[in-house]
SEDRENDO-35538 format. One record per atom (N, C-alpha, C): x, y, z; residue in one letter. Coordinates in steps of 0.001 Angstrom, whole numbers, padded with zeros to 6 digits, always signed. Each point is the difference from the previous one (the first is absolute). Example, Ala and Ser with C-alpha at 12.3 -4.5 7.8 and 13.67 -1.06 7.14 Angstrom:
BEGIN
+013190-005690+007800A -000890+001190+000000A +000900+001200+000000A -000350+001050-000720S +000820+001190+000060S -000770+001090+000730S 
***
This chain:
BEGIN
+000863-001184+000000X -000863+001184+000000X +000896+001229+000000X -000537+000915-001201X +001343+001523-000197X -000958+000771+001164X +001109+000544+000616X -000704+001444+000970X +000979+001317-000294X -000377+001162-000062X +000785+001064-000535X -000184+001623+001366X +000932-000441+000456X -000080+001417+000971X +000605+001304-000938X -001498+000986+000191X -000226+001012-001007X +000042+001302+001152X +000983-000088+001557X +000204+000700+000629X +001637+000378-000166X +000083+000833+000599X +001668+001013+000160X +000540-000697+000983X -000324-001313+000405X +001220-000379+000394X -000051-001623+000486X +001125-000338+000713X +000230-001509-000756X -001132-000819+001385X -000502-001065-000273X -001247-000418+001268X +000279-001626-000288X -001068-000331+000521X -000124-001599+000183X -001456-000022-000114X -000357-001585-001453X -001578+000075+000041X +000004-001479+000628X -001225-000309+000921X -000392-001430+000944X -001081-000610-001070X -000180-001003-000324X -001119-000503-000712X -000381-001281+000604X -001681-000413+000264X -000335-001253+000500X -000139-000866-000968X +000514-001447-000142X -001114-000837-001182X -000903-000478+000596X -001260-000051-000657X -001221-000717+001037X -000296-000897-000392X -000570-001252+000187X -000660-001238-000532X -001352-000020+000666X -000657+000093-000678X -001730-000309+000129X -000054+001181+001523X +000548+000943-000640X -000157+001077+000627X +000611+000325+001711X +000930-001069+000195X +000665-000509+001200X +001606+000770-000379X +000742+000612+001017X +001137+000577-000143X +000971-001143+000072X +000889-000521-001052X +000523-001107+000073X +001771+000253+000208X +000708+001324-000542X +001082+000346-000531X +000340+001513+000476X +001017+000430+000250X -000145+001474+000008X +001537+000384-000751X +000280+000691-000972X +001507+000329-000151X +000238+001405+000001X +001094+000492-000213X +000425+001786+000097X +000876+000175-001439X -000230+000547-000502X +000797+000459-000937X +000717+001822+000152X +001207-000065-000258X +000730+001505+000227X +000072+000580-002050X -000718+001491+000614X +000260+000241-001476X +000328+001540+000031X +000655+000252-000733X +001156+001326-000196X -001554+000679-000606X +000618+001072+000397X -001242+001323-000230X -000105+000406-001603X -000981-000140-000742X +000015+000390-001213X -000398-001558-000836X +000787-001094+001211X +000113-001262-000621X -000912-001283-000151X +000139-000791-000391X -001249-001359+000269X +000404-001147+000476X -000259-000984+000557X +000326-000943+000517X -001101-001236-000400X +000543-001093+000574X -000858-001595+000073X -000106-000389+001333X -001109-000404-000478X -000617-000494+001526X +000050-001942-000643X +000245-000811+000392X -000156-001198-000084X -000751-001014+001226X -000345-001275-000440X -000060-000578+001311X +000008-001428-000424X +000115-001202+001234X +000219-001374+000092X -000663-000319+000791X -001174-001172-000723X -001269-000116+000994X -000240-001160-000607X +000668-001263+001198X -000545-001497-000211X -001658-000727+000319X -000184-000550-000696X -001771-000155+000083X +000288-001937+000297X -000725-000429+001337X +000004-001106+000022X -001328-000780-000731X -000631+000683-000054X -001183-000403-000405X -000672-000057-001413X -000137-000653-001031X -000739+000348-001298X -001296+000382+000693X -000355+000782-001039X -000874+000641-000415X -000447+001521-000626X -000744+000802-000115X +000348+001627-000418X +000454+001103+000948X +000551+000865-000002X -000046+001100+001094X +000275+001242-001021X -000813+000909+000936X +000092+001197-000593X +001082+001270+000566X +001106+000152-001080X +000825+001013+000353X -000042+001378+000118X +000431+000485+001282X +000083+001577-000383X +001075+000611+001097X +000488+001272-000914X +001104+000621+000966X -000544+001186+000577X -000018+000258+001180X -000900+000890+000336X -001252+000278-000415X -000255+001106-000606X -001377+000197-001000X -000630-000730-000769X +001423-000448-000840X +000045+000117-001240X -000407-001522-000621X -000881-000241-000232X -000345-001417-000382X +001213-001000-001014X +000298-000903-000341X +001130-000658-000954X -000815-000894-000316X -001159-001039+000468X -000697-000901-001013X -000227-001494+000772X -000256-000688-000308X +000090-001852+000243X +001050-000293-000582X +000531-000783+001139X +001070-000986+000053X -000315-001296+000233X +000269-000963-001143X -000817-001400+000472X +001339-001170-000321X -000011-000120+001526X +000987-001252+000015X -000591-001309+000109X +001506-001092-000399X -000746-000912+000081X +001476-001053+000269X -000861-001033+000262X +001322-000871+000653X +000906-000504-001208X +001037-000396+001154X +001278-000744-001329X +000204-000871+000536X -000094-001373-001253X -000495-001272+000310X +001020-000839-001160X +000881-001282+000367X +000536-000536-001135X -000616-000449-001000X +000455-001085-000654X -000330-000913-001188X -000802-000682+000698X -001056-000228-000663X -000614-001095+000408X +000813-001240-000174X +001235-000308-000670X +000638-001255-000376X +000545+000150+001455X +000320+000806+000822X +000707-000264+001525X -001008-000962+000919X -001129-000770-000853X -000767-000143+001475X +000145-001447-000519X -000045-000828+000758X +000300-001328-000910X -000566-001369+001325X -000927-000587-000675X -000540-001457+000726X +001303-000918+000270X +000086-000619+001301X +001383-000671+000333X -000651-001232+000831X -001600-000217-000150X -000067-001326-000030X -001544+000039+000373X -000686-001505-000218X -001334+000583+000307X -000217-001401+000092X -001431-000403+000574X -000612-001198+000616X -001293-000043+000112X -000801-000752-000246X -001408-000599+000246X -000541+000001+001495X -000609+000989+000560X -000803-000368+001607X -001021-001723-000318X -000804+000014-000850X -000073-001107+000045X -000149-000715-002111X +000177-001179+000161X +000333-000688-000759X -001526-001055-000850X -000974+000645+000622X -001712-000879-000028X -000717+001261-000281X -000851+000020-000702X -001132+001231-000086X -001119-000547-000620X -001247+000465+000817X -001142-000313-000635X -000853+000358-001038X -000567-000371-001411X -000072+000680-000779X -000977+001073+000205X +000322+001329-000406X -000852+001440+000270X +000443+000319+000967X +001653-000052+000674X +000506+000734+001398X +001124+000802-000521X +000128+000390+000529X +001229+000792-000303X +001191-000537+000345X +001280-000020-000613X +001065-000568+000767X +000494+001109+000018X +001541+000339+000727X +001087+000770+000254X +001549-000154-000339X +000674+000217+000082X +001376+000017-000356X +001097+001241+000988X +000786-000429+000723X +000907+000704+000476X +001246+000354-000360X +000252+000779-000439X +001563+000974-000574X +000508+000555+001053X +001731-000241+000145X +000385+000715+000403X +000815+000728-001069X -000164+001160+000257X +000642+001600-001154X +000966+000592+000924X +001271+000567-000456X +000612+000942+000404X +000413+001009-001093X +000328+001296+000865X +000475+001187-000810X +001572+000205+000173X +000762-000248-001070X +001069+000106-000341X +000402+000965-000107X -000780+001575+000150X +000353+000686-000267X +000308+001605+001429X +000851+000888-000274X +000248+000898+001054X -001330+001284+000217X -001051-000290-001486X -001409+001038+000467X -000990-001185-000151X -001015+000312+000613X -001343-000520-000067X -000493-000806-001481X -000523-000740-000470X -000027-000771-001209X -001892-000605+000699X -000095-000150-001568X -001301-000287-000458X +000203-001466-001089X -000804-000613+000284X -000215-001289-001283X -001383-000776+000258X -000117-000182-001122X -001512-000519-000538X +000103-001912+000100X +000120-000609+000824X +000055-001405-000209X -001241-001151-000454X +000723-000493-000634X -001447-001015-000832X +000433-001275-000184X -001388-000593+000722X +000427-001474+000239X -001193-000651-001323X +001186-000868-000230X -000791-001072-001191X -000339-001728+000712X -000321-000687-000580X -000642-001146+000163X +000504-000971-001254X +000866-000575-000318X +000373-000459-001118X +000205+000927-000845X +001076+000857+000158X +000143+001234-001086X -000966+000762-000540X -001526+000047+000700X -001033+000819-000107X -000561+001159+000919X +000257+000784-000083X -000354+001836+001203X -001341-000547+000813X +000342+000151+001099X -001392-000760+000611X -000459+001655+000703X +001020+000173+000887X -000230+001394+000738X +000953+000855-000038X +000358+001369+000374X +000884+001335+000129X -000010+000849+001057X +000795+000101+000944X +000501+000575+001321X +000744+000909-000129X +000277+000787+000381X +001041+001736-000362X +000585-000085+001451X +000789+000146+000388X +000990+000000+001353X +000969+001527-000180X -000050+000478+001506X +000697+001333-000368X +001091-000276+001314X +001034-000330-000096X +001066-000182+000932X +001050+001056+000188X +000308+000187+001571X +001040+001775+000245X +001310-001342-000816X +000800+001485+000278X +001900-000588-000505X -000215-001164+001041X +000607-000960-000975X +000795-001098+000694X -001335-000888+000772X -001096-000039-000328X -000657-000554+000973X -000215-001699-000579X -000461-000635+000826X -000339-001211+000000X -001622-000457+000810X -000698-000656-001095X -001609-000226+000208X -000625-001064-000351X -000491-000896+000963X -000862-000926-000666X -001818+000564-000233X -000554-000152-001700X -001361+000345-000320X -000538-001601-000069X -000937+000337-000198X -000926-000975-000061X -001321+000589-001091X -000198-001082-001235X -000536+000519-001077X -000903-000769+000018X -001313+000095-000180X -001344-001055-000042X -000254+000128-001636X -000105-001444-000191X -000900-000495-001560X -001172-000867-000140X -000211+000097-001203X -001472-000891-000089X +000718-001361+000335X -000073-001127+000810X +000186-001019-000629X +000158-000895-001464X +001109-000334-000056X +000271-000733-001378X +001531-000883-000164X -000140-001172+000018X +000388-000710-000228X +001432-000203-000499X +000647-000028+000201X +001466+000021-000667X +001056+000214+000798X +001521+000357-000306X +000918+000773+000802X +000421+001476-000117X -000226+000778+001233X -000437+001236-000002X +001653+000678+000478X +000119+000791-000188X +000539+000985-000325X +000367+001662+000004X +000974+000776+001080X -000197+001219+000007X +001317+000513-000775X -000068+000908-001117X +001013+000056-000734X +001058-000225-000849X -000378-001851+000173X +000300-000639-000712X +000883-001388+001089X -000186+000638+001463X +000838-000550+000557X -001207-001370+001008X -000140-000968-000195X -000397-001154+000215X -000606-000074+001587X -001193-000116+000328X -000352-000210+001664X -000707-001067-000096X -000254-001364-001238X -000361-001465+000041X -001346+000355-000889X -000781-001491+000467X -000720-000358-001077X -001576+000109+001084X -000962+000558-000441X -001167+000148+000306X -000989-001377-000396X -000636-000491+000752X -001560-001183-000602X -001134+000895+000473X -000784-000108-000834X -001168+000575+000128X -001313-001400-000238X -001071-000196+000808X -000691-001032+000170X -001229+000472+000401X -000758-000976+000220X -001950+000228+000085X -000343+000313+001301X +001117-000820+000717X -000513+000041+001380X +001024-001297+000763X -000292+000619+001568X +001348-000618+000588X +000694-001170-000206X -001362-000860-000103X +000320-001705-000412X +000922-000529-001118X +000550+001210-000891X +000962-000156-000299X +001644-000345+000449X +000027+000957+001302X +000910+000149+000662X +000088-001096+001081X -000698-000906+000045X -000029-001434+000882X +000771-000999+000044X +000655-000755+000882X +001106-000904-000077X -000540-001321+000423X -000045-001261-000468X -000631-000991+000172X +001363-000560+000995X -000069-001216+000972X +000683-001103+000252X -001093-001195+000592X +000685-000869-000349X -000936-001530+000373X +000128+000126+001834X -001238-000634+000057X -000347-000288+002042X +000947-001153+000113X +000639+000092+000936X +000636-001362+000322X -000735-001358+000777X -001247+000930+000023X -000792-001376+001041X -001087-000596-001142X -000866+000893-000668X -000512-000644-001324X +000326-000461-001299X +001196+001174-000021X +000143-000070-001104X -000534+000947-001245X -001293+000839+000575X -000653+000471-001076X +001318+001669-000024X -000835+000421-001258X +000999+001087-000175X -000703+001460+001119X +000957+000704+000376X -000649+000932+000704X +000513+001477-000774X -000645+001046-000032X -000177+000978-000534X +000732+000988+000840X +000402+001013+000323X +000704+001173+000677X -000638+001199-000805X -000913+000470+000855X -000568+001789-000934X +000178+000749+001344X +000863+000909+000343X +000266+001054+000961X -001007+001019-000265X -001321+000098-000682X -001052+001449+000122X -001014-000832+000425X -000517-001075+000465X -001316-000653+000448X +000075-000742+001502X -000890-000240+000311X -000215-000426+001813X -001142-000700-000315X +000244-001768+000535X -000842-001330-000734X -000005-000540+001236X -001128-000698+000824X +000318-000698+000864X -000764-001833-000330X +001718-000606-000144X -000610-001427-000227X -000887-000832+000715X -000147-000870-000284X -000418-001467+000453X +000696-000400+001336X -000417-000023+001081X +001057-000530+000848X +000828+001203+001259X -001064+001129-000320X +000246+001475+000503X +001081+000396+000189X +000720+000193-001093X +001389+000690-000322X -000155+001176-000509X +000599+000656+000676X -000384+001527-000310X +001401+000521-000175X +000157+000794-001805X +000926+000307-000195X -000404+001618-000534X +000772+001053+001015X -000090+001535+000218X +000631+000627-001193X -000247+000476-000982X +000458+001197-000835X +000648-000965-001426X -000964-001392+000260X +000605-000252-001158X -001141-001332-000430X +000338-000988-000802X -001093-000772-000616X +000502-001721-000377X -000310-000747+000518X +000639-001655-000735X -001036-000685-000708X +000029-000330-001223X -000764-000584-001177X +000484-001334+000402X -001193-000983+000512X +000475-001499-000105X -001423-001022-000675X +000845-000591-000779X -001256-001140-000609X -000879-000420+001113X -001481+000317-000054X -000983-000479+000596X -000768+001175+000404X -000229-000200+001311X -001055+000954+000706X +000378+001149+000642X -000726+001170-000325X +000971+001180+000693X -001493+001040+000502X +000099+000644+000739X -000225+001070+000383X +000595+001561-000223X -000817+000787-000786X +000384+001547-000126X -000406+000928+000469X +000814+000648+000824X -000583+001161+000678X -000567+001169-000727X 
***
């Protein structure tokens, strides 16, 4: 900012900068009589967004900052895994990434997990310098080996319903085959009562 002392003799001019009308700065400039001077100033803003400048009176305009952020290539998946490995059809499954930022400012990246090399869903992660994060991305259920970035967290089954997920072994006293379903509560023949879970045996059964 030029200022011009148009008096007989030599002075000092004070000027405020204001931000959103708040006194933020104050400097002095010395100027020889007859002569003009600069007024300057250095005014760090932590914050994006607009502010309105002015030096004293005198309005200067919007100032709109905004953050500084790397490559998105600094943010990079470094390994990822299946919470679970069974999904029922019409549920949603999930997928866990862990992401870090490689980089010394804040970084942004768009991650997209496929299903057999197909885009199932898209997550955006905004990590400070240097940080390290596990996300967690929800998809439709579907079948295949899934994927955040290309980097492998196993293979998904998708099925009708739990009885898929059931493990048979033979009774050692009959012989017949017995069933294992961990989502049902059955009480047999013989009042055996089995809590938070279910045994399928040839013959007669009772269902709660």
């Amino acid at each position: 900012m030029q200022v011009e002392n148009v008096g007989g003799r030599d002075g000092t001019f004070e000027a405020d900068l204001l931000v959103d009308g708040e006194i933020v700065a104050t400097e002095t400039v010395f100027v020889e009589a007859g002569g003009t001077g600069t007024v300057g100033f250095e005014q760090q803003f932590d914050t994006p967004g607009e502010y309105e400048l002015a030096v004293d009176d005198r309005p200067l305009g919007t100032l709109t900052v905004t953050a500084m952020t790397a490559s998105s290539d600094a943010v990079r998946v470094v390994g990822a895994s299946l919470p679970a490995e069974w999904v029922a059809t019409g549920f949603e499954a999930s997928v866990r990434a862990t992401v870090v930022n490689e980089a010394s400012l804040a970084a942004n990246r768009t991650l997209t997990v496929t299903v057999d090399g197909q885009s199932v869903a898209n997550e955006t992660v905004s990590l400070g310098p240097n940080e390290q994060r596990n996300v967690t991305i929800p998809f439709e259920a579907v079948a295949g080996t899934v994927a955040v970035e290309g980097v492998e967290a196993g293979r998904i089954e998708v099925g009708e319903d739990v009885a898929q997920a059931r493990t048979s072994t033979p009774d050692a006293t009959t012989g017949a085959e017995v069933l294992f379903d961990p989502a049902r509560i059955v009480v047999l023949v013989g009042a055996v009562f089995i809590l938070g879970a279910s045994l399928y045996v040839t013959g007669q059964y009772f269902r709660q």
